[in-house]
Backbone as numpy.savetxt, mean C-alpha at the origin, in Angstrom:
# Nx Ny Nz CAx CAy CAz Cx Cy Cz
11.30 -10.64 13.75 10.62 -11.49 12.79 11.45 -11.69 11.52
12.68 -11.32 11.63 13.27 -11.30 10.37 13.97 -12.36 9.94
13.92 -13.86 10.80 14.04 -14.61 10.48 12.43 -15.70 10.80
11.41 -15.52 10.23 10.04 -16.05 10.31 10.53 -17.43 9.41
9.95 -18.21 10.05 10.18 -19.80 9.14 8.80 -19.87 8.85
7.57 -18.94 8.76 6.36 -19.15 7.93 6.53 -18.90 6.73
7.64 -18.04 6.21 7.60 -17.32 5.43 7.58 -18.51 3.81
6.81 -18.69 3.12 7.50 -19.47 1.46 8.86 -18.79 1.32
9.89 -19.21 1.02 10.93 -18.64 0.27 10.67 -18.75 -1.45
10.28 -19.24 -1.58 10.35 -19.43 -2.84 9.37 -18.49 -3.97
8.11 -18.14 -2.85 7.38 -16.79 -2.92 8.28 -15.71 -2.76
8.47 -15.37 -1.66 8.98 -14.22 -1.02 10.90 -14.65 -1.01
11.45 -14.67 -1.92 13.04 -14.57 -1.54 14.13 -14.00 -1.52
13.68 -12.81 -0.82 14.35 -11.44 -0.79 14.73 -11.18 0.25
16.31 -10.68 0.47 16.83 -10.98 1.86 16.25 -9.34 2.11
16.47 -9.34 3.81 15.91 -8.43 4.65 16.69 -7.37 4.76
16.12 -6.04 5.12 17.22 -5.13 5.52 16.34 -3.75 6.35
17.20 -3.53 7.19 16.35 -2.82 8.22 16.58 -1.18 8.37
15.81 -0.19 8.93 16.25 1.14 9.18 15.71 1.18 10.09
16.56 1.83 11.47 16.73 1.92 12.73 15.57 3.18 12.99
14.51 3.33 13.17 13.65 4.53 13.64 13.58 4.43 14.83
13.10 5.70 15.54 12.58 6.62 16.75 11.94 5.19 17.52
10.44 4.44 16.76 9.62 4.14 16.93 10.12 2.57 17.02
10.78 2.08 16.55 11.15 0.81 15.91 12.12 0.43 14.79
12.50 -0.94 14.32 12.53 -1.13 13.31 11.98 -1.45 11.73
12.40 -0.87 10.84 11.38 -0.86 9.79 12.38 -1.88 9.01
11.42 -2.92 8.44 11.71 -3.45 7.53 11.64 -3.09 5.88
12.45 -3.64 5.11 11.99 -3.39 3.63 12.93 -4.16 2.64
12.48 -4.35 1.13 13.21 -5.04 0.43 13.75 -4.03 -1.02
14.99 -4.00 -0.74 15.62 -3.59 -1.77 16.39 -4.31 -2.87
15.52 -4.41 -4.32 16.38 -5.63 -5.34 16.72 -5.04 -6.25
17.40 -5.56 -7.00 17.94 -5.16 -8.36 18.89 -3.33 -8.43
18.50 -2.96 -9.99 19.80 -2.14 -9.76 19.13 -1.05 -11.32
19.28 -0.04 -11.08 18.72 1.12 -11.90 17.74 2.16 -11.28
16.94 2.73 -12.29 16.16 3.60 -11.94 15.13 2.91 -10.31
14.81 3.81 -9.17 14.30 3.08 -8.36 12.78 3.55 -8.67
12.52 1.76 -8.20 10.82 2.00 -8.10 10.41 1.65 -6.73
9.63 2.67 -6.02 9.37 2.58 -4.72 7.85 1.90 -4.30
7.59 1.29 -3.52 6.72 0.41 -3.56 5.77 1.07 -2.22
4.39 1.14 -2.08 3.96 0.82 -0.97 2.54 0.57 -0.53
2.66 -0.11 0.30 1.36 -0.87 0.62 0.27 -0.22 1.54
-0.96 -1.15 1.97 -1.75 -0.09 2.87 -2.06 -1.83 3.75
-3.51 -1.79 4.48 -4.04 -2.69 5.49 -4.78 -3.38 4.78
-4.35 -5.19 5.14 -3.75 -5.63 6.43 -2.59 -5.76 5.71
-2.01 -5.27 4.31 -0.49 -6.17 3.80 0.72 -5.78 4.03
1.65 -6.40 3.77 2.91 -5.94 3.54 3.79 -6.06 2.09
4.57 -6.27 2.13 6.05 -6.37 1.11 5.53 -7.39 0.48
5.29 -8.59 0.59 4.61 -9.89 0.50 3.88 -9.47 -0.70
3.02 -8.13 -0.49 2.01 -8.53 -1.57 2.61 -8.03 -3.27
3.76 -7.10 -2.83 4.65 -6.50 -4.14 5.62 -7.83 -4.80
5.21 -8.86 -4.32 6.25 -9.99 -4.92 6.18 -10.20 -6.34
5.45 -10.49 -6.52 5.19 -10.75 -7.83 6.07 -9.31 -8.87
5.55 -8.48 -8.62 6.59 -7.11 -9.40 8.07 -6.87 -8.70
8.50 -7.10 -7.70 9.84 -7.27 -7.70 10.33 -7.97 -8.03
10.12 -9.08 -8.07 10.81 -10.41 -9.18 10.81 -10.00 -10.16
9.59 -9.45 -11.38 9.60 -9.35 -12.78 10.17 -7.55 -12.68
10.23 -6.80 -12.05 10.93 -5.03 -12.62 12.27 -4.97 -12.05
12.65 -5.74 -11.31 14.16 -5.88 -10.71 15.24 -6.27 -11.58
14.89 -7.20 -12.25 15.55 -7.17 -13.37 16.06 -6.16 -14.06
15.62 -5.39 -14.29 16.27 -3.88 -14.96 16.23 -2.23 -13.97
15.32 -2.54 -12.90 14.95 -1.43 -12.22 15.48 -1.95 -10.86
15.65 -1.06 -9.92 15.88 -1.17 -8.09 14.41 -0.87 -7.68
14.19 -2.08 -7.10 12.88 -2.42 -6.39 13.21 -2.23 -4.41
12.50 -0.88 -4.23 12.67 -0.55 -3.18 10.98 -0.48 -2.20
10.75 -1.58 -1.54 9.61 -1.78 -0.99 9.54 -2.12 0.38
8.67 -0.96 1.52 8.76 -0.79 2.98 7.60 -1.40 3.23
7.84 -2.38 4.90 6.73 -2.97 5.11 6.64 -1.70 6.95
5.82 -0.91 6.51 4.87 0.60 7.58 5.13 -0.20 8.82
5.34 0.26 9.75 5.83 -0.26 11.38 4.34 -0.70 11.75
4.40 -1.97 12.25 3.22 -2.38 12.49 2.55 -3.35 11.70
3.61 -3.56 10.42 2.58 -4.78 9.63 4.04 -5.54 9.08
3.83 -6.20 8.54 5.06 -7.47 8.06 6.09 -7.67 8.93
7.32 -7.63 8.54 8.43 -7.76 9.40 9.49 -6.92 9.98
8.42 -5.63 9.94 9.05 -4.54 10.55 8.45 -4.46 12.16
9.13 -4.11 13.20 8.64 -3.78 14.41 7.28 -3.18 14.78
6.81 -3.62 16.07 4.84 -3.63 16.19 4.50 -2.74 17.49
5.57 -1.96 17.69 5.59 -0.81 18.85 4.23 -1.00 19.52
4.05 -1.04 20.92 2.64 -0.55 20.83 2.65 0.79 21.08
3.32 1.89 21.89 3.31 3.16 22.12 3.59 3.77 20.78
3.03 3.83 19.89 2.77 4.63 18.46 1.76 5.05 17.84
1.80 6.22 17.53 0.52 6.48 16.93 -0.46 5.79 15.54
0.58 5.08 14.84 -0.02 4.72 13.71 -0.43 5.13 13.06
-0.82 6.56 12.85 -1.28 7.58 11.84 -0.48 7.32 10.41
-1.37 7.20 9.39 -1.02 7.57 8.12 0.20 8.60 7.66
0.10 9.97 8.20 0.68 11.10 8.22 2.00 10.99 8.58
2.20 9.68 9.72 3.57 9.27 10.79 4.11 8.42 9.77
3.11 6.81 8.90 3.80 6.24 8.32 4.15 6.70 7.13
3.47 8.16 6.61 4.35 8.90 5.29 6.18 9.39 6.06
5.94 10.36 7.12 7.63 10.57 7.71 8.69 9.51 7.67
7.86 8.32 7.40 8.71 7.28 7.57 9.35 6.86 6.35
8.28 6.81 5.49 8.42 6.84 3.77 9.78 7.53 3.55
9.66 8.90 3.71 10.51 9.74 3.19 11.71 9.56 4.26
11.97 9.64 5.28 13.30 8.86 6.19 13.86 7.86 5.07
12.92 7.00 4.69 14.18 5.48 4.08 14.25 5.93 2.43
13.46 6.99 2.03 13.83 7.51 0.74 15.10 8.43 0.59
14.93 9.35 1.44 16.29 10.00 2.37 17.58 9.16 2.17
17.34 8.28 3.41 18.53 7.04 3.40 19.37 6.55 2.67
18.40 6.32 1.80 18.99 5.22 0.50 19.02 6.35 -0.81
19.19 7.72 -0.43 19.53 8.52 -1.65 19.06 8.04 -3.09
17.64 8.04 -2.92 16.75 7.11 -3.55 16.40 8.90 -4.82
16.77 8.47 -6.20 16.56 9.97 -7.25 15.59 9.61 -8.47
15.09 10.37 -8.65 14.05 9.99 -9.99 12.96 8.78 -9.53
12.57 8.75 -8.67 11.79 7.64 -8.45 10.51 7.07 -9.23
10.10 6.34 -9.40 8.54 5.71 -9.65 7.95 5.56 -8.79
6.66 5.83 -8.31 5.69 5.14 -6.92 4.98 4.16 -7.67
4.71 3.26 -6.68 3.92 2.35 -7.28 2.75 2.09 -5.90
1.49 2.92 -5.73 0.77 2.52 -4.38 -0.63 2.08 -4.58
-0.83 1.50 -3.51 -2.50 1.33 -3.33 -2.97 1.13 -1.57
-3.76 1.12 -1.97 -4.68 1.08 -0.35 -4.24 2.89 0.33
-4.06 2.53 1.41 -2.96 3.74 2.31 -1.82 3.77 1.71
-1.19 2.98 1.08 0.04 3.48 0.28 -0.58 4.21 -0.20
-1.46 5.12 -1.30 -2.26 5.84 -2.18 -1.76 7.10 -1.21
-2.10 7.97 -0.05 -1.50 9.11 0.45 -0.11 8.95 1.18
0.04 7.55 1.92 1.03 7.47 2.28 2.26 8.27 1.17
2.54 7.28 0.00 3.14 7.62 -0.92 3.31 8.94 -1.67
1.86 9.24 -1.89 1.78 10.40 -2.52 2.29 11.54 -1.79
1.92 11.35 -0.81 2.93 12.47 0.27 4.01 13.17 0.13
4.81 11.97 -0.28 5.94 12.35 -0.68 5.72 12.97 -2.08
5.39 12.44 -3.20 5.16 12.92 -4.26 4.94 14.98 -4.34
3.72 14.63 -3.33 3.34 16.09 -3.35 4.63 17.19 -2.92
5.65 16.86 -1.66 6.12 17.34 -0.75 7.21 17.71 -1.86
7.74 16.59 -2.54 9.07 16.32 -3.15 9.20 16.10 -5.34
8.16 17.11 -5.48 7.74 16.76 -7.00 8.90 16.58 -7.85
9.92 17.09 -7.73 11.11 16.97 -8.19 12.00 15.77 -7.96
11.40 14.73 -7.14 12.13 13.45 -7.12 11.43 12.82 -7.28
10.17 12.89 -7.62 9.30 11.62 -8.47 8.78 11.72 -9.83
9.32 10.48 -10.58 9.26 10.81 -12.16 7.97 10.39 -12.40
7.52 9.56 -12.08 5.99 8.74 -12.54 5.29 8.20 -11.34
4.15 7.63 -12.15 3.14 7.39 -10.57 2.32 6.39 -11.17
2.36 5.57 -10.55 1.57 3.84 -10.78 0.45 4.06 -9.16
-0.94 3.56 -9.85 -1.98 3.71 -8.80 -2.42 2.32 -9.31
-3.04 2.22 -8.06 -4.05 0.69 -7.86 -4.30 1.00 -7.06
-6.08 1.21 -7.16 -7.17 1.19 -5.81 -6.80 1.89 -5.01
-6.73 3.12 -4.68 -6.42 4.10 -3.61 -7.56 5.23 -4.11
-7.21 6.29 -2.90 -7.34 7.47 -2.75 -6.41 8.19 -2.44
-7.10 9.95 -2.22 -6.39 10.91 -2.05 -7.07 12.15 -1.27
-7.84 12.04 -0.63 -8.99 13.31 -0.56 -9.67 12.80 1.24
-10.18 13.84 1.53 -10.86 13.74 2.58 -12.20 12.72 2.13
-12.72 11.69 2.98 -14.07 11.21 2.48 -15.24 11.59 3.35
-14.62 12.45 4.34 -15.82 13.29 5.25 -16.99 13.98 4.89
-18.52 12.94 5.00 -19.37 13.48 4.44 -19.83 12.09 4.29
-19.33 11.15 3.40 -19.54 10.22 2.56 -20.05 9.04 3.01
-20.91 8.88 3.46 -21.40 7.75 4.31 -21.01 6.29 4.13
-21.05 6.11 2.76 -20.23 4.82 2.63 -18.81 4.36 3.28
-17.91 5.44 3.04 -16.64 5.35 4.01 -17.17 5.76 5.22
-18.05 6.33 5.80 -18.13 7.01 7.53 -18.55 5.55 7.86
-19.69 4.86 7.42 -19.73 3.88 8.21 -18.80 2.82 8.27
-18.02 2.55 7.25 -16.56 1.68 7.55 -16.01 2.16 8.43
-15.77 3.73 8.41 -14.36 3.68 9.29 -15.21 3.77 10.68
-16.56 4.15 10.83 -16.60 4.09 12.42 -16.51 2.66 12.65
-17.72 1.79 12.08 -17.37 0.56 12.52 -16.36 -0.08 12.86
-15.71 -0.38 11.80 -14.04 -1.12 11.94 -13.30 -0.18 12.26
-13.37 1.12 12.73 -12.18 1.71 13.73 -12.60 2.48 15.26
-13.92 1.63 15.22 -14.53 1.63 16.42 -14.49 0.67 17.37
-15.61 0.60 18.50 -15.33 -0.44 19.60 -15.26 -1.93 19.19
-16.30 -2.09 18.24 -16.40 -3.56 17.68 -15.08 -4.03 16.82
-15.54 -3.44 15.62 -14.36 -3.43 14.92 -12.96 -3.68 15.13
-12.42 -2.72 16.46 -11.27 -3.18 17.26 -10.94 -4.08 17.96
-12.06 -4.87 18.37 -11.94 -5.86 19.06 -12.23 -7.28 17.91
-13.15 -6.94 17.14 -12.75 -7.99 15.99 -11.29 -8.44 15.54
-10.38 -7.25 15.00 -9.34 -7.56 14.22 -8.65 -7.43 15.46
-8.70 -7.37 16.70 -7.47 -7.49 18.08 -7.82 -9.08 18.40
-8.50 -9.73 18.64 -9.02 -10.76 18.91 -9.36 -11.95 17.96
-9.54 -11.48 16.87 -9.98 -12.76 15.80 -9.14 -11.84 14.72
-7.68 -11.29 14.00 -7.83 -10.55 13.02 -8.81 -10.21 11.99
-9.64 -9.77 12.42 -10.81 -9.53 11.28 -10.48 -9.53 9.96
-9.41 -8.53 10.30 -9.02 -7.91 8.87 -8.84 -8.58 7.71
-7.68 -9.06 8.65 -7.10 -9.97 7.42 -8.40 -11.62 7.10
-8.83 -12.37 8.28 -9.48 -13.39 7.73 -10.81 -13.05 7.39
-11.23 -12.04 7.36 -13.07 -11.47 6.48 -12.64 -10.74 5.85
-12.60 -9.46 6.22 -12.30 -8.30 5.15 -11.71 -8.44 4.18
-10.03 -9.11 3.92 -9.56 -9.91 2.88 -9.81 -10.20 1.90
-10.58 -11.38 2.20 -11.13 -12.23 1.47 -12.78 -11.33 1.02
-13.31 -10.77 1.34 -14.25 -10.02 1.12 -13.89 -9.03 0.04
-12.59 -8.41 0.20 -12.58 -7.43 -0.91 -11.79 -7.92 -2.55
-11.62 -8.86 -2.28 -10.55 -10.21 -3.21 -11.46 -10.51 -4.14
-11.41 -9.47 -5.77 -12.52 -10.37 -6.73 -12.74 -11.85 -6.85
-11.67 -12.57 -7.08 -11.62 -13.95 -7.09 -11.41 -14.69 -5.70
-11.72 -15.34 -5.04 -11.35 -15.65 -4.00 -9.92 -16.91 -4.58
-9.88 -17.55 -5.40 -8.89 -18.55 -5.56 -7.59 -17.49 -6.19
-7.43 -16.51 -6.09 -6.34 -16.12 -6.01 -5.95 -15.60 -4.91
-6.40 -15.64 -3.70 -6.05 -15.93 -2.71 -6.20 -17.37 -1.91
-5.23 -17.99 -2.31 -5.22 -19.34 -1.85 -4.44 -19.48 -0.31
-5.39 -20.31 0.31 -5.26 -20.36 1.81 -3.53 -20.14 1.78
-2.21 -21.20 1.43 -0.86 -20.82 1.65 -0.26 -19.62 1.68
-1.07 -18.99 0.48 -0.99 -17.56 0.60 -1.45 -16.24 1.55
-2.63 -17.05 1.81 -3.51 -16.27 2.79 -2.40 -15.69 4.06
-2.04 -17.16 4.06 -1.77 -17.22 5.58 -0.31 -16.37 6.12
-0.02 -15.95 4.43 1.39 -14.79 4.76 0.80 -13.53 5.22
-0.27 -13.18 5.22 -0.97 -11.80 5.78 -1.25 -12.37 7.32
-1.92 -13.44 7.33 -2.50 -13.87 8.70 -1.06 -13.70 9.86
0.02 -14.79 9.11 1.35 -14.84 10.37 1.56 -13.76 10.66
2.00 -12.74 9.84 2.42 -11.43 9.85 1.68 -10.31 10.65
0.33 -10.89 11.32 -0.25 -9.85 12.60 -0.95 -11.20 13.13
-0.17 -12.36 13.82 -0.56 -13.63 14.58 -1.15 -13.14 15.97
-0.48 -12.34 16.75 -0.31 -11.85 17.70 -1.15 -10.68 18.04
-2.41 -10.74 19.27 -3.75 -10.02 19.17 -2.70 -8.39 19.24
-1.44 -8.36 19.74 -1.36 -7.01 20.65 -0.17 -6.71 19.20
-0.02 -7.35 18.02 0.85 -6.99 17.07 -0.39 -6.20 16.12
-1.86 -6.05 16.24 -2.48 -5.61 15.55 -2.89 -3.96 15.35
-2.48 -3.25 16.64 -2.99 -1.97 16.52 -2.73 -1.15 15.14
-2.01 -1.48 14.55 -1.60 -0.87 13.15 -2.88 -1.50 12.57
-3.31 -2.33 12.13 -4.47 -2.69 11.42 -5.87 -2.28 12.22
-6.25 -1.72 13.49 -7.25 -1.43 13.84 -7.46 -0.30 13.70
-6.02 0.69 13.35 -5.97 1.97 13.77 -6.90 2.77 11.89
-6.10 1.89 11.40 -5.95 2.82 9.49 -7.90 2.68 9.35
-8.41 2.00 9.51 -9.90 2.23 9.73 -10.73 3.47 10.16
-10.04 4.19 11.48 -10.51 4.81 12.03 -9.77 6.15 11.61
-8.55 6.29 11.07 -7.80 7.35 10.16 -8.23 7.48 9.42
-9.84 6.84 8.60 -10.16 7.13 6.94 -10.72 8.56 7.50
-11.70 8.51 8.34 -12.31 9.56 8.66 -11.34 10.71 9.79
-10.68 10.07 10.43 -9.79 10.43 11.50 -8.23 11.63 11.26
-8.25 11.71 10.29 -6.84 11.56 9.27 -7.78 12.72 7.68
-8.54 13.24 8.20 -9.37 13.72 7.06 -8.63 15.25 6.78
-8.33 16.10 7.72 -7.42 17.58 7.70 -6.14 17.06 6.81
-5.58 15.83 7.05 -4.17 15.70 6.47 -4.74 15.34 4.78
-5.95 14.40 4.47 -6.31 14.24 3.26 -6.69 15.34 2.32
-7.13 15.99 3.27 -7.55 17.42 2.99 -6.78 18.37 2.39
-5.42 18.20 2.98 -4.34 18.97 2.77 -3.71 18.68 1.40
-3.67 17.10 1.49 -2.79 16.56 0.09 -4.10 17.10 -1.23
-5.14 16.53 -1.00 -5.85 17.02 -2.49 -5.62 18.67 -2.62
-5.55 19.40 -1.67 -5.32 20.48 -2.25 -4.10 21.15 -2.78
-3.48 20.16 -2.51 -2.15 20.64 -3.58 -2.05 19.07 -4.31
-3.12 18.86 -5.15 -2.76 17.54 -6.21 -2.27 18.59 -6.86
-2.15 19.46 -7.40 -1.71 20.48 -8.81 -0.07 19.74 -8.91
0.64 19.45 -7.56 1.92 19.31 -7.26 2.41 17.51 -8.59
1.19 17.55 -8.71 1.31 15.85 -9.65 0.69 15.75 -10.52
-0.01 16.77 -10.89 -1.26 16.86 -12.51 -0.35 16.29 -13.26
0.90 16.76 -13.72 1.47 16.74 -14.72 2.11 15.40 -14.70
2.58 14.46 -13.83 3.13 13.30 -13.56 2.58 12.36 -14.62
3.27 11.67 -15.39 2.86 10.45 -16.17 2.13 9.41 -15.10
0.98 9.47 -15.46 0.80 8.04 -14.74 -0.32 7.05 -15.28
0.27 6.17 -14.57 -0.57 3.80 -15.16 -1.79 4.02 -14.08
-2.73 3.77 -14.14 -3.73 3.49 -13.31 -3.84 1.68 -13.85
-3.65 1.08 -12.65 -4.64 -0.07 -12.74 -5.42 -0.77 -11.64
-6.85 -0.91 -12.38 -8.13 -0.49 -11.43 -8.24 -1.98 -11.33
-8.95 -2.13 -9.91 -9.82 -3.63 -9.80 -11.28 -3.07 -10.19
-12.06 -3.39 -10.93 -13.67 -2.94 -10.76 -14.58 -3.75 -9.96
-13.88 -4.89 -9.62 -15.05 -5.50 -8.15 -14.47 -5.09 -6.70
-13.79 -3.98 -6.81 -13.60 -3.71 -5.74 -14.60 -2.87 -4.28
-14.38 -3.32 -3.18 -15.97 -2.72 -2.33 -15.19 -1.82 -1.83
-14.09 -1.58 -1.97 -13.63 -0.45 -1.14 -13.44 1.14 -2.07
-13.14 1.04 -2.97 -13.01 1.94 -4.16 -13.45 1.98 -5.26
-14.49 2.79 -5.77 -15.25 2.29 -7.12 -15.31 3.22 -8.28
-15.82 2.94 -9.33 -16.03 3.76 -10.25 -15.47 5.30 -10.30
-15.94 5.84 -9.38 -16.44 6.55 -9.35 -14.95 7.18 -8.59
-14.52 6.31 -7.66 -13.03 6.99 -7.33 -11.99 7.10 -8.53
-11.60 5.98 -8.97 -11.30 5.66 -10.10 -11.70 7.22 -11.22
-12.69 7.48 -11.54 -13.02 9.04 -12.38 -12.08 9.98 -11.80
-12.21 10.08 -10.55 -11.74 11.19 -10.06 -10.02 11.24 -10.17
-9.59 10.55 -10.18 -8.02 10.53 -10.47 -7.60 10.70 -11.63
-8.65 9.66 -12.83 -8.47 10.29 -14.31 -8.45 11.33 -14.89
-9.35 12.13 -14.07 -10.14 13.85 -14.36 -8.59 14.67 -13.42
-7.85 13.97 -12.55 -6.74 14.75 -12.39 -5.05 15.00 -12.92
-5.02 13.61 -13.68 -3.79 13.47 -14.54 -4.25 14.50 -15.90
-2.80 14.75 -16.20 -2.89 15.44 -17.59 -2.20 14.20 -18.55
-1.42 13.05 -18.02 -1.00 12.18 -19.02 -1.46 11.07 -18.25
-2.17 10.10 -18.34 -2.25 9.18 -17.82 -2.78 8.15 -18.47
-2.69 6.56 -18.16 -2.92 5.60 -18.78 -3.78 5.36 -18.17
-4.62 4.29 -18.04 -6.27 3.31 -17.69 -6.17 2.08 -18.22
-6.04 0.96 -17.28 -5.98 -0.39 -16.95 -7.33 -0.53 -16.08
-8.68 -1.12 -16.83 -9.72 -1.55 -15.67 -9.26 -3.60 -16.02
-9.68 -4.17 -14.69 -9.47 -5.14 -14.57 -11.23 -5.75 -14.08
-12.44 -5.72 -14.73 -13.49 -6.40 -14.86 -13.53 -7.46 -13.67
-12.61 -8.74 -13.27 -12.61 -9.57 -12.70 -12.07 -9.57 -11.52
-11.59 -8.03 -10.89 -10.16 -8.01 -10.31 -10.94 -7.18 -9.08
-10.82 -7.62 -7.56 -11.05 -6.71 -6.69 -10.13 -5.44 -6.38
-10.12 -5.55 -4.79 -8.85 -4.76 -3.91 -7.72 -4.96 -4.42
-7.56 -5.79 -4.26 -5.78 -6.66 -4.19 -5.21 -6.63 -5.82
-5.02 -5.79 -6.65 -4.69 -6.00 -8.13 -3.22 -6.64 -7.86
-2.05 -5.84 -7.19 -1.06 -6.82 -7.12 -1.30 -8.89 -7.11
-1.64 -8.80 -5.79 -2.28 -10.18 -5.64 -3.03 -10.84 -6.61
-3.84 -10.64 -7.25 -4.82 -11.26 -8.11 -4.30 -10.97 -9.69
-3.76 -10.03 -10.05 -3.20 -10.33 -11.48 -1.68 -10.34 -11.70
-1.23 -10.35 -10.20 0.65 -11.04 -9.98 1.39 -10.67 -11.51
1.91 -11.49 -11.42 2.78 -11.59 -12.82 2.56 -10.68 -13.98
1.19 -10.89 -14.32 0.95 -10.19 -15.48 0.71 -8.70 -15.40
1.15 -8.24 -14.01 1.47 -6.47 -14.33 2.49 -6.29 -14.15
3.28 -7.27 -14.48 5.03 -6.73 -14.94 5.27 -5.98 -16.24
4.60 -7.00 -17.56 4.77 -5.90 -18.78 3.93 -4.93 -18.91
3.20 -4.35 -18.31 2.26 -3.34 -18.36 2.95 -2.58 -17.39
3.33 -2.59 -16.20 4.57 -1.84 -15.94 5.76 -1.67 -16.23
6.73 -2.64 -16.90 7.76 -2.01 -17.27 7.44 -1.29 -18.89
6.40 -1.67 -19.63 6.56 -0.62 -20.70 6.44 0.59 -20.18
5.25 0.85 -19.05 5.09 2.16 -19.17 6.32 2.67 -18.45
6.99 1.73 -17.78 8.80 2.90 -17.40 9.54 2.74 -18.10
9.28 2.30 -19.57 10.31 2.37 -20.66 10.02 3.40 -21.33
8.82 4.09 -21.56 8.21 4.92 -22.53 8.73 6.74 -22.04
């Protein structure tokens, strides 16, 4: 897919570059030149949705952003597990690679443990920590997440987003405060990017890992101590249906330095929906 003619260039114009895994090939975009800031995403997106901040932090920073085997224009294996836990090993492989030092994370969705993973594993190579809309913790118990993840990582559910991508054309747009910042041209860079019913198991699977994937969540909150101390930007969507208030507390109550960005108008998608304008709110806070 690494030459896709769906793609906008003029959105997305960042040449490609690949790392050879076990499983496949992984795609990712590496720009600019300085301190690196590592990027990562969760379901249904990819690289696509970090555009907007690699254009505006590349400029002074190395913008290093992986699209997880199974979603953008990295390889769609079907013999893979897709586990969260698998696409963190992978994280740290192309961090490895690219002798990637002092890093920034910048995550949300499943990027949120994906990423942190590393954080926890490797505290000494990550300088700061940028959140949007994630977690970190087991949600076993919690009925609000149990019934997402059985549903959508159950029989129906799987056959929704294998057959009609659910994901991406309801759920999407469902968790998207504004819907006109997701404008159909745009839309449709999530849609191409899992066209194909049998390119979807990566998006049917991370549903059924909220609850599925709970021992490994389990594991990371109990050593958050490994990142108390980490400077970090929170910026929150507050119409978001997937993460609320109330998650949002719980991350504040775990930094010892941290900033708070709520966005009132802003769902899931904070990259997507306030684009541009979390460039200077991120590069001050990696100037400071």
């Amino acid at each position: 897919m690494d030459d896709a003619a769906w793609i906008d260039r003029k959105e997305y114009p960042f040449a490609p570059h690949f790392l050879q895994l076990e499983m496949g090939r992984m795609h990712y975009i590496d720009e600019g030149i300085g301190e690196p800031v590592v990027m990562a995403h969760g379901n249904p997106t990819w690289s696509f949705l970090y555009r907007h901040l690699i254009k505006g932090l590349s400029k002074k920073h190395r913008c290093v952003v992986m699209d997880h085997i199974g979603f953008g224009l990295s390889d769609k294996p079907w013999d893979w597990s897709y586990h969260p836990e698998d696409h963190a090993k992978n994280l740290k492989l192309l961090i490895e690679k690219l002798e990637l030092k002092d890093i920034t994370l910048v995550v949300q969705d499943w990027g949120g443990p994906i990423g942190l993973s590393y954080a926890i594993d490797s505290p000494e190579n990550v300088k700061r920590l940028v959140l949007m809309n994630t977690w970190m913790w087991s949600v076993k118990g919690d009925s609000y997440y149990e019934w997402f993840s059985r549903f959508m990582g159950g029989t129906v559910g799987r056959f929704l987003i294998k057959r009609f991508n659910f994901f991406v054309r309801v759920v999407m747009k469902k968790a998207t405060g504004n819907p006109s910042k997701l404008p159909a041209p745009v839309h449709q860079h999530y849609f191409k990017a899992l066209e194909k019913p049998e390119e979807r198991k990566g998006c049917w699977t991370f549903p059924k890992r909220i609850i599925g994937s709970s021992d490994w969540l389990d594991s990371l909150w109990a050593r958050r101590d490994k990142i108390r101390d980490k400077p970090a930007l929170i910026l929150w969507g507050m119409k978001d249906i997937a993460f609320r208030n109330q998650e949002l507390n719980r991350w504040v109550s775990l930094f010892s330095n941290c900033e708070v960005r709520k966005y009132d108008d802003v769902g899931h998608f904070v990259q997507e929906e306030k684009g541009n304008d979390l460039c200077p709110v991120i590069d001050d806070f990696l100037n400071k």
